[in-house]
Phi, psi and omega in degrees: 000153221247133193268181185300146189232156161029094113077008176094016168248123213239154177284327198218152142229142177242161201221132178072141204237346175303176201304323175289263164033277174286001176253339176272355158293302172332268169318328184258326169322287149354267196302358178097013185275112164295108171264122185253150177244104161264118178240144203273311204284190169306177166262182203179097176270130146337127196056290148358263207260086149207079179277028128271348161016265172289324162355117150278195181249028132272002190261337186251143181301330187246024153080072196037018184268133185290174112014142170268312191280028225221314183267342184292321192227045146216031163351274174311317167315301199290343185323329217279305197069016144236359193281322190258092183214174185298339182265019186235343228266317197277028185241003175264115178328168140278114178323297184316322201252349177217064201305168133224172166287156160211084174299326155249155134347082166230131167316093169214105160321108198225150192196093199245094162223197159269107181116006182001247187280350184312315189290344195254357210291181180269323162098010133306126198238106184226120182286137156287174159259185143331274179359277197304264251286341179239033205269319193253015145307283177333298188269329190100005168246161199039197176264175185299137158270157195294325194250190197179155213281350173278032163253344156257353179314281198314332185284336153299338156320299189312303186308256181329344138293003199261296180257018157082106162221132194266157196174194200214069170359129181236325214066021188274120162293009146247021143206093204302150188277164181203184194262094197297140125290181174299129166304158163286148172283131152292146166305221183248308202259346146283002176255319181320288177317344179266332188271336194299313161350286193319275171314325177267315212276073207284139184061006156258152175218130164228154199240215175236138190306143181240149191190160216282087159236150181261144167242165162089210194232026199257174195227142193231103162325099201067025195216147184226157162320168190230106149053327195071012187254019160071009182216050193310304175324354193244334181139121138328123143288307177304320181079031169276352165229134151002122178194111180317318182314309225258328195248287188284289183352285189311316180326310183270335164290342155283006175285339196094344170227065198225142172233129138256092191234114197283193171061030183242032152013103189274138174251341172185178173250146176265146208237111145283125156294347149324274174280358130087035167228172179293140177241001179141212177203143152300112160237164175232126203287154172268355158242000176254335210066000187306149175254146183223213167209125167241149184279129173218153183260013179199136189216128171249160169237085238222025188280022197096146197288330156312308200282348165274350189285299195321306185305311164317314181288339188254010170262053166297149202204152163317291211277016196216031191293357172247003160138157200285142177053034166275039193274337158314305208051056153243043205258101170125324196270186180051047194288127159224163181190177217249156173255131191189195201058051205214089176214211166208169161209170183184178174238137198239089180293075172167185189047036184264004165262012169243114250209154173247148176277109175092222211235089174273078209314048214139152218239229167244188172215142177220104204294195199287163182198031169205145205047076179217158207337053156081031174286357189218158171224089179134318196328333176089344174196148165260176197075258185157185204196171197187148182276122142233188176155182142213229204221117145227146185265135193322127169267213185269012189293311205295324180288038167247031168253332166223078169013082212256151164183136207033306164288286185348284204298328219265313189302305180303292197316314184262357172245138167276162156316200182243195212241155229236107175238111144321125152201130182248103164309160170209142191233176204259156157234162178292142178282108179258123191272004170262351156291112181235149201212125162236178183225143204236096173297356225253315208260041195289132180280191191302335177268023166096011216236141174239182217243180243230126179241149200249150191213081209193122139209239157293207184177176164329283186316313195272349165258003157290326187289353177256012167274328172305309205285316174295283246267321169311321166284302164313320173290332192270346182281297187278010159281314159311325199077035166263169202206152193065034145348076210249072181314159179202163184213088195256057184318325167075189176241088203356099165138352160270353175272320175085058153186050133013056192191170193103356198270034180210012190327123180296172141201225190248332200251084160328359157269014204214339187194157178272331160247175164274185203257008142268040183053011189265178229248101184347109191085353163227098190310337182267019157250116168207143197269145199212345179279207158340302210294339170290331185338140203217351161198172167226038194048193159247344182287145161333132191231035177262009163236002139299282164357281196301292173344284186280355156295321166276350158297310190274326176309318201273337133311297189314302207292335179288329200242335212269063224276154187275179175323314232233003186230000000 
């Protein structure tokens, strides 16, 4: 990595090292921008630090289950029930050492290292549409979004050749096709389940999930296919699936003009009222407590969508008192995130001489299919919802009910169970403008700073839309012929789905929103937020490779208005 130059003054700074982050490295590195990457966590090299990597489940004492004192100060973290176990628990705060507020319950997931959540996510990549991009002109909830999807296509192009997603071509207008590797194979018993869909179900399809692992035979720089072993939470080895460690990061450094400095707590952006533009950001190293500054002529804000809002709220100014690019006073509002755990499951008494090969790190996907071009009527809510889930089969734990034991047992260990299918809806939520994220000077964390209260929840729409999500999924599992049939509806709380975003919205107005349709941030053109926090609705689809999309999007605007060091 390349050290501080001219005084500590950079053509670009980026904030945050996670899936937006690492593409604004990428890309303005690229373009020829000295770029400083500031991440407030530790570092983190690709392969180097991923000490679970390789793990088996004998390797841990308690079969990966942590410590009570261990769940005590990851409380929150652990809400999820699966993110906090031994071979994942470090890639997650300490709840204690990194408090927020809640007048309601939100769930919020956090991974303050290098390469931030890019190591944890589940890596479904999914295009919005039309549909989404004009849904809240059409109903009337939030504002318009600025853009329309042929203004980002091509940049999803971009993307999904970059970081590799495998799929499956549907033609479906409300989930645009992209640029594929080879799909992953459904099992037997999820392609059963795809043709019962087919035949019974008009307009509906499910396919294999599409998501950032590379198949096939194209070649990805520093990265190989991927493996089947199913323990993506811990760190790749392989680099087979999509991670800013594995991909951008490595990208931008290889240009030569990537500053990386991990420990950095960005607390604002600094404003001339002069040149009505951004001169650079505050930081505070996380281990010395020292405060510093750095200077920059473009600054992105890719720190996660709470941590770019906070930061925007903590940029206060004479032209600016409620927080940077706030003349809306929508700064902080409108928290949205996807609703789930609203399905069905059942069991399938057949295929018992079939079985699937390795750890197959993805499941299916069954995109939205209600409320599309006026086909449902009566329905109790708008936007949709879309299926993920798959098919596996039982091992030998069930036989210790009945209490099996030396032959019995030895014969029970080595034959599987009978086979097991899932489908879990995710609904789209309304952008609310009394869904809200504040900041509590009262409550300062360890750097002086203060920390962030959630004020946010479900609403009407979305729980008619998850009596739907349940009734549906049932009927389509017993048409199918599966049996023991079970809907279940575990809602939870905003902020579990671990897709975050809106509280930075774009739209057309500076009376209405904080950015503009190139993601800059209204009134300081040389700012721009490129993570969650622009999202101006939020589909149903998984939305982190839109993140990337409009990051390379907003860069290739940046790199175009912007001038370098050196030119």
């Amino acid at each position: 990595m390349n050290n501080y130059y001219e005084n500590d003054k950079y053509d670009a700074i980026v904030v945050g090292t996670g899936i937006s982050g690492g593409w604004a490295a990428k890309e303005l590195c690229e373009k020829g921008f000295k770029t400083l990457v500031l991440e407030r966590g530790r570092m983190v090299e690709h392969v180097k630090d991923y000490p679970t990597m390789n793990d088996d489940p004998w390797d841990y004492k308690f079969k990966g289950q942590v410590t009570k004192e261990e769940k005590k100060r990851q409380f929150k973290q652990a809400r999820t029930g699966y993110t906090i176990s031994e071979p994942s628990k470090h890639w997650f705060v300490d709840d204690i050492k990194h408090p927020y507020n809640e007048t309601k319950r939100f769930d919020w997931m956090r991974g303050y290292h290098v390469g931030g959540r890019s190591i944890m996510w589940g890596r479904h990549s999914y295009r919005l549409s039309d549909i989404d991009f004009e849904a809240n002109k059409k109903d009337g909830h939030g504002i318009d979004w600025p853009i329309r999807y042929k203004d980002i296509a091509p940049w999803y192009d971009k993307v999904e050749s970059f970081i590799g997603v495998c799929g499956e071509k549907l033609g479906l207008s409300q989930l645009p096709d992209g640029q594929f590797l080879p799909p992953m194979d459904l099992n037997c018993v999820e392609d059963h389940l795809r043709e019962s869909i087919a035949k019974n179900f008009d307009g509906r399809v499910m396919t294999s999930g599409r998501v950032a692992h590379i198949t096939g035979d194209k070649k990805f720089e520093g990265r190989s296919k991927c493996q089947f072993r199913n323990r993506c939470i811990r760190g790749c080895p392989y680099g087979a699936y999509f991670s800013s460690n594995s991909s951008t990061l490595p990208a931008a450094e290889r240009t030569g003009n990537m500053t990386l400095r991990p420990n950095s707590v960005v607390s604002q952006v600094v404003y001339d009222p002069e040149t009505k533009k951004a001169t650079g950001v505050k930081v505070i190293d996380t281990n010395t407590k020292e405060t510093m500054e750095f200077k920059g002529n473009v600054i992105f804000l890719c720190a996660s969508a709470v941590a770019s809002t906070s930061i925007l709220m903590q940029s206060k100014s004479d032209r600016f008192p409620d927080g940077m690019g706030n003349d809306s006073g929508e700064l902080g509002h409108n928290v949205m995130d996807h609703h789930f755990k609203a399905g069905a499951s059942g069991k399938y008494d057949g295929f018992k001489d079939s079985y699937y090969k390795g750890r197959k790190p993805n499941g299916i996907y069954l995109p939205r299919f209600r409320n599309l071009n006026g086909s449902d009527k009566d329905l109790g809510f708008i936007r949709g919802y879309g299926y993920q889930g798959g098919a596996s089969r039982g091992d030998w734990s069930s036989s210790i009910a009945e209490a099996a034991y030396g032959k019995d047992l030895k014969k029970a260990i080595v034959e599987p169970g009978g086979w097991n299918m899932g489908l879990m809806g995710f609904g789209e939520t309304l952008p609310y403008h009394e869904n809200k994220m504040t900041l509590d000077y009262g409550k300062l964390d360890e750097w002086g700073l203060p920390t962030v209260t959630f004020d946010a929840e479900f609403k009407e729409n979305e729980l008619k839309m998850r009596e739907d999500m349940v009734s549906q999924a049932v009927e389509m599992l017993e048409k199918a012929g599966f049996k023991d049939v079970n809907g279940y509806d575990d809602i939870g709380a905003p902020g579990l789905g671990i897709h975050e975003m809106g509280m930075a919205r774009m739209g057309r107005d500076p009376k209405t929103s904080v950015l503009n349709g190139n993601n800059q941030v209204h009134g300081v053109s040389n700012v721009y937020v490129t993570d969650g926090a622009f999202m101006t609705s939020a589909g149903c689809q998984n939305p982190s490779l839109t993140y990337m999309a409009m990051t390379a999007r907003a860069a290739d605007h940046a790199s175009k208005n912007f001038k370098k060091s050196n030119t």
